[in-house]
C-alpha positions as CSV (number, residue, x, y, z in Angstrom):
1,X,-22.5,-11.1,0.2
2,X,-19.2,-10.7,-2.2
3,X,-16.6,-12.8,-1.7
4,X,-13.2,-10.6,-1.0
5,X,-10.1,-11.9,-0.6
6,X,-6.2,-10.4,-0.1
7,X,-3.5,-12.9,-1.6
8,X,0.2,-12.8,-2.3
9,X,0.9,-12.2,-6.2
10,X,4.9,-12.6,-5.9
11,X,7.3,-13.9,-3.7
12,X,11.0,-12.8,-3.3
13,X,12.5,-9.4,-2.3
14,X,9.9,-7.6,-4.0
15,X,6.2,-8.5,-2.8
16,X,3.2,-7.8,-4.2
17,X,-0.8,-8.1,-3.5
18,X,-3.9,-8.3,-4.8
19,X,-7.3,-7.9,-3.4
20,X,-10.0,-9.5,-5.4
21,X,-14.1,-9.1,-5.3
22,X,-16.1,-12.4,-6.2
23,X,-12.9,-13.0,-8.4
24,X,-12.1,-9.7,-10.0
25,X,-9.4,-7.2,-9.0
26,X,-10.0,-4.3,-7.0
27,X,-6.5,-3.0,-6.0
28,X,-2.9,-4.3,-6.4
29,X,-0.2,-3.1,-4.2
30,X,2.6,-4.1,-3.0
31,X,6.6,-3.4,-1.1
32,X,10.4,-2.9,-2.2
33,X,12.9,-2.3,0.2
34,X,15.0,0.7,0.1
35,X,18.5,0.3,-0.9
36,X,20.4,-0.9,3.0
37,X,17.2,0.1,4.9
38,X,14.2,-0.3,7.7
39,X,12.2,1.4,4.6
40,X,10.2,0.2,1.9
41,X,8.3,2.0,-1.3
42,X,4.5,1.1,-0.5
43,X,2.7,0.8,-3.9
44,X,-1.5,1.4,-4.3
45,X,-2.9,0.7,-7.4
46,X,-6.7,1.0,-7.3
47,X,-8.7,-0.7,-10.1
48,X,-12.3,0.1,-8.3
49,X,-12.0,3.4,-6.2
50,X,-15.3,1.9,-4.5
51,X,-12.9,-0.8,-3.2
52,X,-11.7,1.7,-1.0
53,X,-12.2,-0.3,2.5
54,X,-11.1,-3.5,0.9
55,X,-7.9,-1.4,-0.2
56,X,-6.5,-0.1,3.3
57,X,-7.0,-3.8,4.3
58,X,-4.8,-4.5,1.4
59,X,-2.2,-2.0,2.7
60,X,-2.6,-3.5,6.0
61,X,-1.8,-7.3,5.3
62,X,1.1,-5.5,3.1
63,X,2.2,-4.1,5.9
64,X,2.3,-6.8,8.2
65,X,4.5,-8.6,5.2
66,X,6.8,-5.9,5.3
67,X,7.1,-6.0,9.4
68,X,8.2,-9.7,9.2
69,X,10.6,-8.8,6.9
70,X,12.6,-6.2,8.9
71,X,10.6,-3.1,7.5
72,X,9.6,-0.4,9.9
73,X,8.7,3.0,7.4
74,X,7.2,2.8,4.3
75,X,7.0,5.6,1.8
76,X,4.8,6.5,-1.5
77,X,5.4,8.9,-3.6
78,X,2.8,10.1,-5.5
79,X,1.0,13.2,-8.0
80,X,-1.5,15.8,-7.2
81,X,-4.1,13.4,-9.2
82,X,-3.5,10.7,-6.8
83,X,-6.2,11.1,-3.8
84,X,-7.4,8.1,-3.6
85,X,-4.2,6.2,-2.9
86,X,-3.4,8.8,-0.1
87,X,-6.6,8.4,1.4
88,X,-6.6,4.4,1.4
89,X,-2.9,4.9,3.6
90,X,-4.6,7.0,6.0
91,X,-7.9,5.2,6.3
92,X,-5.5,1.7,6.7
93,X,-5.0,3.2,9.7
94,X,-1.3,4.7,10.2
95,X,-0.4,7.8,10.9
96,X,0.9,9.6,7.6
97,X,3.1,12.7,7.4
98,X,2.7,14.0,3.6
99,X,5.6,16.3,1.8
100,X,5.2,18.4,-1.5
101,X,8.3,18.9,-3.5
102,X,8.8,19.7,-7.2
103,X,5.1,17.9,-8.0
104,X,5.5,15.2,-5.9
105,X,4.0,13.9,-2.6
106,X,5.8,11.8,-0.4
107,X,3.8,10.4,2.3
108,X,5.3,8.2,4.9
109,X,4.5,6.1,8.1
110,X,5.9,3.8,10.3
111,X,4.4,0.5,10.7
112,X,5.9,-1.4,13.3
């Protein structure tokens, strides 16, 4: 059985995550709050896109993070190329609404 964990990479007004597999890393993600807002920039970077499942825990416990800290929406922007990341949001669990605009997608979702 691999051990996986989720812990806290940097404190302060800008948080960040990483989930490991017996001691490597997986995925990194992470929060910034949006200039005088409830909303936060989720980040998603996947190292292992077989980590997948690990990864929307990640977002989870990110999540939860946020929450305490006042946040209620989060939004990622991301490129065509980026599937895996948008998948991981939805898998996490939330309900995502995704825009295209001038070769970006911006998915959001509330989380508390």
């Amino acid at each position: 059985m691999a051990d996986t964990t989720i812990r806290p990479l940097a404190p302060g007004p800008e948080r960040a995550f990483a989930a490991t597999v017996d001691g490597r890393v997986v995925a990194v993600g992470g929060w910034n709050r949006l200039p005088e807002s409830v909303c936060a920039e989720v980040s998603l970077v996947l190292h292992d896109t077989a980590a997948e499942n690990l990864a929307a825990t990640l977002v989870r416990e990110i999540a939860v993070d946020a929450a305490r800290a006042g946040i209620r929406r989060f939004v990622n922007e991301s490129g065509p190329d980026d599937a895996p990341v948008r998948r991981v949001l939805r898998s996490a669990g939330f309900e995502t609404a995704t825009v295209y605009q001038q070769g970006v997608l911006r998915t959001s979702f509330a989380i508390g």
